[in-house]
N, C-alpha and C positions, 0 to 999 in steps of 0.2 A: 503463149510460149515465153519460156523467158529467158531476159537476153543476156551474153557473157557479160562478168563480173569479173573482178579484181578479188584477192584476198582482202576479209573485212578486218577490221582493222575495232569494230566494235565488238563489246562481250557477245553480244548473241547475232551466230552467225547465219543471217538472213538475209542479205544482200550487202551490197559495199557501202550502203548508209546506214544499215541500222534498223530499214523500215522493213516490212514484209511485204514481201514480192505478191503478183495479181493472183488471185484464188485459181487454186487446182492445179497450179505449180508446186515443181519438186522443190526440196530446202537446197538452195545454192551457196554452196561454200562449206558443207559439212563435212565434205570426207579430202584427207590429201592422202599423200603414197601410200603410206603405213595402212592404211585403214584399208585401202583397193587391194592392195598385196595383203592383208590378210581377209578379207573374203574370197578372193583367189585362192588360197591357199587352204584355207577350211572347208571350200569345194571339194578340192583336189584328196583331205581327209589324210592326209600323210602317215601316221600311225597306223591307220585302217589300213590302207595300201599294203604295207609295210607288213606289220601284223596280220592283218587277215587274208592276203590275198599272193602275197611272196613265195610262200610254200607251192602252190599250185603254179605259180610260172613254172619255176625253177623246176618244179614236176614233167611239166609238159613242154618247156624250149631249152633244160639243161643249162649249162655254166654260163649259158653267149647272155642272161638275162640284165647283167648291170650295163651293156654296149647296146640294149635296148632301149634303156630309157635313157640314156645318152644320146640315143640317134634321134628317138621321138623330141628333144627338147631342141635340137639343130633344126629340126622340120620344122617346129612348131614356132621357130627363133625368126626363120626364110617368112614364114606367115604374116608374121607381126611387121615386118617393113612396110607391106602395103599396107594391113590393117590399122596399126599406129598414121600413118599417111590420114589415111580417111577420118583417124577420128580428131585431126587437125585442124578440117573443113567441116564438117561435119559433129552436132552435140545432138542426141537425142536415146531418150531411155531405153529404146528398143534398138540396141544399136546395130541388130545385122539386119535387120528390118529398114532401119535409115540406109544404111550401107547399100544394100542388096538395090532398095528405091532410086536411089541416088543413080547408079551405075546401070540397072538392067529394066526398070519400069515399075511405077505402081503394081499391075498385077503380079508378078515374079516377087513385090518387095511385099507384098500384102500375102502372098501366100508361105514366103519365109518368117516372116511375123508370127503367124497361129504357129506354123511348122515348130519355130522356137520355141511357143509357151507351152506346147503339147510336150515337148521334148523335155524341158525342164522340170514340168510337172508331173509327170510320170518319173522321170527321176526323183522326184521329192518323195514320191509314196513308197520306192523302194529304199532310202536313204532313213526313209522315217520307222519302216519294219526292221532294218537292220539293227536302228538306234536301239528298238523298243526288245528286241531278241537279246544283244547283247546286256541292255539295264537290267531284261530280268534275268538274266543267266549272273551279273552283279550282286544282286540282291538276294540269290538262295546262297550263293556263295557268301558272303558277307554277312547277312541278316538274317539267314535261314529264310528267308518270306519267299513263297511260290505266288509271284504273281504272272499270270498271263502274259505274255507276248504283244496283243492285241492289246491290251490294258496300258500297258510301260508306250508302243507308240503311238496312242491318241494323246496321252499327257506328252510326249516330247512334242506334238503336232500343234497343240493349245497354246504350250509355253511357250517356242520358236513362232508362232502365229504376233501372240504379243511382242516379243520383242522384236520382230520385225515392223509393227506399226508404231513403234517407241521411234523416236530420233535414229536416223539413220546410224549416226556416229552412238550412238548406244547398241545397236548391233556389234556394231565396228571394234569395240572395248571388250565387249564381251569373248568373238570371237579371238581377238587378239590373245586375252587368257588363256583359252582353252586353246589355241594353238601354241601358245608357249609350251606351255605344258606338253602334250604329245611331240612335239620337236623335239623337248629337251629330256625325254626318256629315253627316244630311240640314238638320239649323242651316247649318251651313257652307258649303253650299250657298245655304244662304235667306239667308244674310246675304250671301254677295258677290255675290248678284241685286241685293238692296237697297240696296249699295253703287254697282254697277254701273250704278244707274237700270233696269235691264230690258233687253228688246231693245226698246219704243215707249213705254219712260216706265213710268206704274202707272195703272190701272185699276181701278172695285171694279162694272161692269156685269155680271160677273160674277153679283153681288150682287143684281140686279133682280128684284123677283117677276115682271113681266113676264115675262123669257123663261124661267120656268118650264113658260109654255103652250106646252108639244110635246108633241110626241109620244115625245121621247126620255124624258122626265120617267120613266116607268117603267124604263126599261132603268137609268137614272143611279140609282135607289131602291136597284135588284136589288146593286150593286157598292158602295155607299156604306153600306147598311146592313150589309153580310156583314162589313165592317171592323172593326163594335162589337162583333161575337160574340165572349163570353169573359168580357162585364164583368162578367157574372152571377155568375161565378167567386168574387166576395167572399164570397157567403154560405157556398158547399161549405166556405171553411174556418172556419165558423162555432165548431166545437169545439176550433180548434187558436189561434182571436185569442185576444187577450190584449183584454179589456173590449169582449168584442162586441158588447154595446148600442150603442157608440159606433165601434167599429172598422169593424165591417161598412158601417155608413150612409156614415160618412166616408171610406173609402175607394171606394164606390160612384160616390159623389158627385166624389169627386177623380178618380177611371176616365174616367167618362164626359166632363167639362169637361175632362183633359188629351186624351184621343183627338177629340175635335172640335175642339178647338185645334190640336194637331197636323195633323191629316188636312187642314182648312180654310186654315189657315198655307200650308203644305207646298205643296199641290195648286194653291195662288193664286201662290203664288212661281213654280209650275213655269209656269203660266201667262203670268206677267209677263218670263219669261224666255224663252221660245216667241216669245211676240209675237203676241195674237191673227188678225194676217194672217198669220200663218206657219206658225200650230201646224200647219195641216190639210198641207202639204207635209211638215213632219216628220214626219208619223206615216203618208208614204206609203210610203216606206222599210220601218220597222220600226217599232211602235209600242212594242216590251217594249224598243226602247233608247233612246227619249227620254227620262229621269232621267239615263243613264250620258252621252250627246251633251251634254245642257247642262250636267252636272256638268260636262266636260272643256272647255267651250267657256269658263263662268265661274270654276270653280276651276283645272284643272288633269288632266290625266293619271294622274297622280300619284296623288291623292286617288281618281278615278275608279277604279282599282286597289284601292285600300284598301276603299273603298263596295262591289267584286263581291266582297270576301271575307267583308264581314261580313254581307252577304246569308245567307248560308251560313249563322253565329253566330245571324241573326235568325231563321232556319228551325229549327234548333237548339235556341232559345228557345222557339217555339212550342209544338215536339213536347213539351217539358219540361210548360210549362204545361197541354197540353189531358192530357198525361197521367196528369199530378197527378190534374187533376179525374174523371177516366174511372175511376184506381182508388178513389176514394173516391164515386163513384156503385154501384161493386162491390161496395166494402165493407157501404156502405148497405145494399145489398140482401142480401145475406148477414146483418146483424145481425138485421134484420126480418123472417129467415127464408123471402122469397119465391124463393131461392135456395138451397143448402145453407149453413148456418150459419159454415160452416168459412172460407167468405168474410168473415166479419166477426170473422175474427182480426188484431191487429196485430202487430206485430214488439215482444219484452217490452226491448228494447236502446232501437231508432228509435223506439217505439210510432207507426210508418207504416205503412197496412194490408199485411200479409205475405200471406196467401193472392193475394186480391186482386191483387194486387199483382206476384205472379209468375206469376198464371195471363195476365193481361191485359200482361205484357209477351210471353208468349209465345203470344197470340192475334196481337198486332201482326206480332210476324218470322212467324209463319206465313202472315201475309196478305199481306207482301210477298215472300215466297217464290215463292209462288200468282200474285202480279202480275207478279213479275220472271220467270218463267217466258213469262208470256205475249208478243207480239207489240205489243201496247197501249203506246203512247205514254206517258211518264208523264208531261210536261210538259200535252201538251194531251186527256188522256184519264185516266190513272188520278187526276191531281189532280183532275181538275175533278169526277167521276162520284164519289169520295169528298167532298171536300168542298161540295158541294150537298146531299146531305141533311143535314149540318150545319148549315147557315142553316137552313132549313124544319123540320127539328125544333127546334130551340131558340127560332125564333118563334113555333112552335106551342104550343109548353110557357109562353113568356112571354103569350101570348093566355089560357092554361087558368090561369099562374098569376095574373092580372089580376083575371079572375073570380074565383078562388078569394079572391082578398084582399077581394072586394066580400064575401063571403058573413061570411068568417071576423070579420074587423073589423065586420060587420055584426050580427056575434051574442055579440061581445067589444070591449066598449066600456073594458076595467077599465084600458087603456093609455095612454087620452086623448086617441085621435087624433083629428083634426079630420075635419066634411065632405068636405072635399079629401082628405083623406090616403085615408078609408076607402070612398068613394064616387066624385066626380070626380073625379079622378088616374085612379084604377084603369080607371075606364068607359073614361075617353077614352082611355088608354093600348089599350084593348081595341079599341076602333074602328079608330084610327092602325094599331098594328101588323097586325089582320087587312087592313087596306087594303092594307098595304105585301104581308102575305104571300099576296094574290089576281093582287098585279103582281108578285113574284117568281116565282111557279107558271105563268103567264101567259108568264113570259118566259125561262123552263126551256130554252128549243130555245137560245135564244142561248147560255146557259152552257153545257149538255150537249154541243150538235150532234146532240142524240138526236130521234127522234120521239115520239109520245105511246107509243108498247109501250118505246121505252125509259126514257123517263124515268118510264114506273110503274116499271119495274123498281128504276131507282137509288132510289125514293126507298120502294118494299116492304119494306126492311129496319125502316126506321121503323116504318109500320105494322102489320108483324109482332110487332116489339117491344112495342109499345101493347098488342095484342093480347095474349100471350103474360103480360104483366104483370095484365093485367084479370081473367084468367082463373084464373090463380093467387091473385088477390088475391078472385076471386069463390069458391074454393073453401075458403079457409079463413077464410070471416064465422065458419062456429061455432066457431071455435075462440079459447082466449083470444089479445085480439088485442095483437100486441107493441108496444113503446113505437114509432111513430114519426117522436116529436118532444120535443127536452126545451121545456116551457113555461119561461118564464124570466121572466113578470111573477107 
């Protein structure tokens, strides 16, 4: 395991001497805020969001949609009190895994662990079809070239494989790019609404608690929270910041307050440009082209062109991000032995998990092998059936890790948290999200199209995982139990 470090102070950052840390350790000192806030943030896919998925709120919960992602980012704000707390004591790559172990027991903590990587990684395969849909719908447009769907996401799955076994901070760069870029499209939009006056002036009714009371209030919860997933992501690289007491929180904290700024901005611009007596005829048409119609109508053609290519870059982004995290929930398990060992090897060059690493990029092309074989849709079926259990596991783990903070900080005071930090926050964070995740499950037929035998299906991989974790983690109490968490106070 390896132990906190200072920022290094030498070129190559390996430890605070200079030397390289004990085999089959993560690289310590490679990533600070910047770099945690944007893998956070190229999860999260903002332009994708934004551009792909906008139209269909605003279809289905009406004008109340920018006071949605405003509410989700306050919830998810309540969250992070205790979670930033935990990962103050607490450093380790699997960090709802650590979290959950820490606070409710190895078995519970071992069965959140798979629960996670299952989660992520099922995300990645629908993240990766998405990418692969959009590049080649890119490339007839552009190039005239008809290439395959199935084709375009095994090459993003190869490429995003590699650069995730490259230096962490070489992910990190990248992403940073290619999220510049999709941020600062969907600006340029919002600023020549702004400019423009709108299509009926500006508006903030939007804004009203009032018409929070519908009935849509649930469906608008379901799509405005699935947005934040990812933010969680600061802590998994808990072994690789550089002054993680302070990195992890603050970037946390920076995650959350720029993606509700964003998403809230964005979503009210597109609004104010619609025109709310208009929006509902626009989205009779098509609702997945109203961002690309009002980009062209206030910017330009032009630009509208440039926004459907870096769609693609912001899908791109994504797969990079959820994949970082999915091999280092592997690796985790593998060091902690509830897997073969041999998974919690790193690369002795990258020190980026190796086993891990190549087993889990070649789960990925195998699953979309498997998909692209099939007759299944990937826009409106293999995305959505993959990334659905991805929200519902990672709100299920943020509920289990909520509690777990209440117990832990309950019984570890030597940190100095306050009432709030280690009791209120956590509680309420625990109420909030199980509300949100009883109207997300609740309203599974809208996202899926499935019935209840299917949507137990899509979402059995999870609880499989849990399972499969608990069990394992139930059979080896007698045995000496391995580190799974370095304490750092």
């Amino acid at each position: 395991m390896s132990t906190e470090t200072t920022p290094s102070q030498t070129a190559d950052p390996l430890t605070a001497t200079g030397t390289r840390p004990a085999p089959n350790t993560l690289r310590p000192n490679a990533v600070g805020v910047g770099e945690l806030v944007f893998f956070v943030l190229s999860c999260a896919a903002p332009l994708t969001g934004m551009a792909g998925m906008v139209g269909l709120v605003f279809l289905l919960a009406g004008p109340i949609v920018p006071a949605g992602y405003l509410i989700a980012g306050a919830v998810y704000a309540i969250f992070a009190v205790g979670f930033t707390a935990m990962s103050r004591h607490l450093r380790n790559s699997g960090a709802f895994y650590a979290y959950v172990t820490a606070g409710l027991g190895k078995v519970a903590g071992a069965g959140s662990a798979v629960m996670a990587y299952v989660a992520y990684a099922v995300g990645e395969v629908g993240f990766a079809a998405a990418a692969g849909v959009f590049a080649s719908l890119a490339m007839t447009e552009v190039a005239g070239l008809d290439v395959p769907w199935q084709v375009s996401a095994l090459v993003v799955a190869v490429v995003v494989s590699v650069l995730s076994y490259l230096k962490v901070n070489i992910g990190a760069r990248v992403l940073g790019v290619l999220l510049i870029a999709e941020i600062g499209i969907l600006f340029v939009m919002a600023v020549a609404v702004l400019v423009q006056g709108g299509y009926e002036g500006f508006s903030f009714e939007s804004f009203n608690p009032v018409n929070l009371a519908t009935p849509s209030v649930g469906v608008l919860f379901v799509f405005t929270f699935i947005m934040f997933i990812g933010f969680e992501q600061t802590a998994v690289y808990s072994e690789e910041a550089r002054d993680p007491k302070r990195t992890v929180p603050r970037a946390t904290y920076l995650s959350i307050v720029l993606l509700a700024g964003i998403f809230t901005f964005i979503s009210w611009t597109v609004l104010m440009a619609a025109g709310p007596s208009r929006l509902e005829s626009l989205l009779a048409d098509d609702p997945s082209s109203l961002m690309f119609n009002l980009n062209t109508e206030y910017v330009g053609e032009a630009v509208t062109g440039v926004m459907q290519l870096l769609i693609v870059t912001s899908f791109i982004a994504g797969v990079l991000a959820v994949h970082n995290a999915s091999t280092r929930y592997l690796y985790s398990l593998g060091r902690e032995q509830l897997i073969p060992a041999a998974f919690g090897r790193t690369d002795p060059r990258t020190l980026t998990p190796s086993v891990a690493g190549v087993v889990h990029a070649a789960a990925i092309v195998v699953a979309l092998i498997a998909f692209g074989l099939t007759s299944l849709d990937p826009y409106t079926q293999i995305i959505v059936w993959t990334n659905t259990p991805t929200l519902v596991g990672v709100m299920a783990l943020e509920i289990l890790t909520s509690v777990a903070v209440i117990r832990y900080l309950g019984r570890n005071r030597s940190g100095g948290e306050t009432l709030w930090q280690r009791l209120i926050a956590p509680g309420l964070a625990t109420v909030l999200l199980g509300a949100v995740l009883l109207l997300v499950i609740s309203q599974m037929k809208l996202l899926t199209g499935l019935g209840a035998v299917g949507n137990s299906i899509v979402l059995a991989p999870l609880v499989l995982g849990f399972i499969i974790g608990a069990i394992r983690a139930g059979r080896m109490r007698h045995t000496p139990a391995p580190t799974t968490a370095e304490l750092t106070h």
